[in-house]
Backbone as a ProteinNet text record, in pm:
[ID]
protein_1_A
[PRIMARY]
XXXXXXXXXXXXXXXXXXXXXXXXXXXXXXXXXXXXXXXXXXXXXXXXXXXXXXXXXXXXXXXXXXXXXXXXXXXXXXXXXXXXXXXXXXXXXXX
[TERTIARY]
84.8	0	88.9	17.4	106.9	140.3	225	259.5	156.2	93	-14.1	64.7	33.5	65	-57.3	-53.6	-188.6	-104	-185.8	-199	-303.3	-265.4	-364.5	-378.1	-501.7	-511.5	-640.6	-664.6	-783.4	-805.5	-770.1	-806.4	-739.2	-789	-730.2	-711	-518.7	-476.2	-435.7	-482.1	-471.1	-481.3	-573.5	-573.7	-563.3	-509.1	-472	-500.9	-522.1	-554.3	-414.2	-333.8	-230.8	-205.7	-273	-225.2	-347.2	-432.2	-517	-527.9	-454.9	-414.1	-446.4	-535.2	-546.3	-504.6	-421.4	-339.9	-393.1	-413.5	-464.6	-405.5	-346.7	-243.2	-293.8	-320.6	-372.3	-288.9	-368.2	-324	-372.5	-248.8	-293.2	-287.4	-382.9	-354.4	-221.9	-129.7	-5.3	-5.5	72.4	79.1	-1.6	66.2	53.7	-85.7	-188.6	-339.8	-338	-195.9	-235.3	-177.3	-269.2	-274.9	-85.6	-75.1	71.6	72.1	125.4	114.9	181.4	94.7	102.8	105.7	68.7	107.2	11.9	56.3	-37.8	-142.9	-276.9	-374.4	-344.2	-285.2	-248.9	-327	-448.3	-536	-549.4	-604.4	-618.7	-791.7	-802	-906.1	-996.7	-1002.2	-1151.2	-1202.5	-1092.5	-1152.8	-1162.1	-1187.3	-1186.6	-1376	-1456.1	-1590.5	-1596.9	-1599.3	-1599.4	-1548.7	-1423.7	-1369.4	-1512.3	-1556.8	-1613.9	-1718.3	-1796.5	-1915.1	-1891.5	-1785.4	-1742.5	-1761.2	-1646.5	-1705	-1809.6	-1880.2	-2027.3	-2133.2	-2132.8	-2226	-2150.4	-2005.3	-1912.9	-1999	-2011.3	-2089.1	-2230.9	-2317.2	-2453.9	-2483.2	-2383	-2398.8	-2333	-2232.9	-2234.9	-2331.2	-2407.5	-2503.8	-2610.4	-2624.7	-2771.8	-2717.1	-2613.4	-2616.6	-2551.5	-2491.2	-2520.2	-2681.4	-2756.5	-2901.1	-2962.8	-2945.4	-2985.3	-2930.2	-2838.6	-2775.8	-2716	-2641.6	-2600.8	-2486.8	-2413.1	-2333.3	-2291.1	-2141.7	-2077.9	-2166.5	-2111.6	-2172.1	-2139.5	-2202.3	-2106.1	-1996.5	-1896.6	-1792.9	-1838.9	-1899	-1926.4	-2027.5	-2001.9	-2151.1	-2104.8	-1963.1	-1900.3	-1814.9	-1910.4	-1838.7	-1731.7	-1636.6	-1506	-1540.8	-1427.4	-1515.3	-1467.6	-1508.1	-1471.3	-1348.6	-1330.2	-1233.6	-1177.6	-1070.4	-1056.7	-1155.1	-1166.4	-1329.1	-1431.3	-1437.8	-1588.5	-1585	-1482.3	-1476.3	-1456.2	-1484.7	-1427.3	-1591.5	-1623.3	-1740.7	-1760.8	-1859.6	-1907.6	-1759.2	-1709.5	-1647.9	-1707.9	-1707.2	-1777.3	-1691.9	-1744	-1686.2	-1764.5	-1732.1	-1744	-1671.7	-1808.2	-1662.1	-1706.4
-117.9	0	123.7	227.4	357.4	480.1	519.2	579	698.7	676.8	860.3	926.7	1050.9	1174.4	1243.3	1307.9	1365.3	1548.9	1614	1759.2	1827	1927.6	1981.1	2088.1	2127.9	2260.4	2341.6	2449.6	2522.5	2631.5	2597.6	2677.5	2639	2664	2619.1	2780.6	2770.6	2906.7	2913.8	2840.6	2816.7	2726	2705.8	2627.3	2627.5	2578.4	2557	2373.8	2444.4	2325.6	2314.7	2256.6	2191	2098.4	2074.6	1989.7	1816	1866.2	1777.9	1763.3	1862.2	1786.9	1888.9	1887	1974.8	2010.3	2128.1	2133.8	2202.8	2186.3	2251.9	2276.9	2390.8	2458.3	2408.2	2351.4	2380.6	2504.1	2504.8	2643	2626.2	2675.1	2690.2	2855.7	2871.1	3054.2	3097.5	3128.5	3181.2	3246.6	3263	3383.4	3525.8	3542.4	3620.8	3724.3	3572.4	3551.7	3560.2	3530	3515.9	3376.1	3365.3	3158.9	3199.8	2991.6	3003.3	2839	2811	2691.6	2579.6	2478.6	2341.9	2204.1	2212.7	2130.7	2143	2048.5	2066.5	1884.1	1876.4	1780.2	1781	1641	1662	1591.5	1575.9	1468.5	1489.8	1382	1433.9	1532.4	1599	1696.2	1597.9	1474.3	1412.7	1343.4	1347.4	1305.4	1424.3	1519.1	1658.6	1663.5	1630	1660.1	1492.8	1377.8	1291.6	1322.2	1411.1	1388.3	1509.9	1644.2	1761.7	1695.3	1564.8	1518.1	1489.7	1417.4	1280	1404.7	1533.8	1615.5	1701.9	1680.8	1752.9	1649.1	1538.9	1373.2	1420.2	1425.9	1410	1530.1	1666.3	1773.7	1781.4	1670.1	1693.1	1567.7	1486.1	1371.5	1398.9	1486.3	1554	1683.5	1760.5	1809.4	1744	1641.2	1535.5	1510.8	1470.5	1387.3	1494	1634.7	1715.4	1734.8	1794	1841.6	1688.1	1573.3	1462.6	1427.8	1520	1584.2	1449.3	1336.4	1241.3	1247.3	1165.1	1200.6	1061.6	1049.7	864.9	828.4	725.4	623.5	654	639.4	686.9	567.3	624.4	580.4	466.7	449.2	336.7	248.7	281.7	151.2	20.3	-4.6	-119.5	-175.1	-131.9	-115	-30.3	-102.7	-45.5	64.9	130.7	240.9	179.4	173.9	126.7	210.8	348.4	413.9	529.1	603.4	727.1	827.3	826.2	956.2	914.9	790.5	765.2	773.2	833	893.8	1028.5	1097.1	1259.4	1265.8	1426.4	1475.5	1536.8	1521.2	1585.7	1522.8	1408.7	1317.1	1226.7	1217.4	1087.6	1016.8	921.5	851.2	748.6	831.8	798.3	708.1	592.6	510.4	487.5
0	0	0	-46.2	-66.1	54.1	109.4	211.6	192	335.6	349.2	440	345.4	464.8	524.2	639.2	705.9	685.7	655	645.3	644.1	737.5	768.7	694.3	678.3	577.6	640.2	658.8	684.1	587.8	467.6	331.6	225.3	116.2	-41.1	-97	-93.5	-110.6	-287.1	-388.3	-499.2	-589.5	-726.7	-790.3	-952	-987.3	-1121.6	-1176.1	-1338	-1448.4	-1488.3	-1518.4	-1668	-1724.7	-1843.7	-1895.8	-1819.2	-1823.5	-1775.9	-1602.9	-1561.9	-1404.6	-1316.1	-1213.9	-1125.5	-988.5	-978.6	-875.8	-774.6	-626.6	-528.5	-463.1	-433.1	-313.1	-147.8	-78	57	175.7	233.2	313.1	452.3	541.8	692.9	744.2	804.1	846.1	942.1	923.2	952.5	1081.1	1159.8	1279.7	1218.8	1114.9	1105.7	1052.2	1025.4	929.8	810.3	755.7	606.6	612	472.9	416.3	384	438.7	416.6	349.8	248.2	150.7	240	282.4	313.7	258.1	129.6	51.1	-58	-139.6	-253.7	-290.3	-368.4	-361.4	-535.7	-567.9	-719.2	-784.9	-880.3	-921.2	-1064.8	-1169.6	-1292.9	-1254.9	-1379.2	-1365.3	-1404.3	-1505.8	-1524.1	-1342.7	-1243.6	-1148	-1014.3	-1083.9	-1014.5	-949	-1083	-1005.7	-904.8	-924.9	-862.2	-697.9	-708.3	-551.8	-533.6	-610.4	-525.4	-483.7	-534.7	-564.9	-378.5	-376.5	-238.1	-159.1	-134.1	-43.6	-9.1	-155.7	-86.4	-39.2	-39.1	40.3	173.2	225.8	317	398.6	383.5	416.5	507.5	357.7	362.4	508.2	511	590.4	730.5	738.5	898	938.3	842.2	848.7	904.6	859	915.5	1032.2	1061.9	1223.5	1269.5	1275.8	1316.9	1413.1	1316.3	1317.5	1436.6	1393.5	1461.4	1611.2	1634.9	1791.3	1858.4	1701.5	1720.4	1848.3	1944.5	2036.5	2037.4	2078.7	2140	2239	2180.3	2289	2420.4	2561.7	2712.7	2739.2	2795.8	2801.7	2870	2953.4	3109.3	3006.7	2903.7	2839.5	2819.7	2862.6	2823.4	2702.1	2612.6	2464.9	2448.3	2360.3	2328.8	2214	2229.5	2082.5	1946.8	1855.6	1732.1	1692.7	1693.3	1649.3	1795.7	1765.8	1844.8	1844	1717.1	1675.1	1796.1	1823.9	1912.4	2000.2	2043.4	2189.8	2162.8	2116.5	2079.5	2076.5	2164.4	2147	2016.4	1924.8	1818.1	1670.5	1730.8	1632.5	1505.9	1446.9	1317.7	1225.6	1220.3	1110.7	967.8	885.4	792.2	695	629.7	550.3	436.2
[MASK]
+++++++++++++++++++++++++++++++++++++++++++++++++++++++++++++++++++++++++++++++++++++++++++++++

């Protein structure tokens, strides 16, 4: 399997087409409050609406269990948590 990296980003500080391929700058807000480039999300562009498609379901589906005032399970219920998320208040997991 292929090595992941985790990065964090709290904005997309640029994007560009070339050559079929779409490049997404990610961005974290700086000391100073301006976006500062954290890496970049490199994909071909025919699979550009497919991923926007995945994060707008990803959205509409913590919206619902949002609104549904979903919460973990209590810790003392016996059950192990399936993940770290299921112990984190206002955590989810999606698969």
């Amino acid at each position: 399997m292929a090595e992941t990296r985790t990065i964090f980003a709290d904005g997309l500080m640029d994007a560009s087409v070339t050559y079929g391929v779409a490049r997404l700058t990610l961005a974290q807000t700086g000391q100073d409050g301006k976006p500062v480039p954290v890496g970049q999300l490199v994909m071909p562009l025919v699979q550009l609406p497919a991923f926007a498609n995945g994060l707008r379901n990803l959205l509409k589906q913590i919206e619902a269990r949002m609104k549904e005032g979903q919460q973990p399970a209590p810790a003392d219920s016996g059950a192990a948590p399936e993940s770290p998320a299921a112990s984190v208040p206002g955590a989810f997991r999606f698969g």
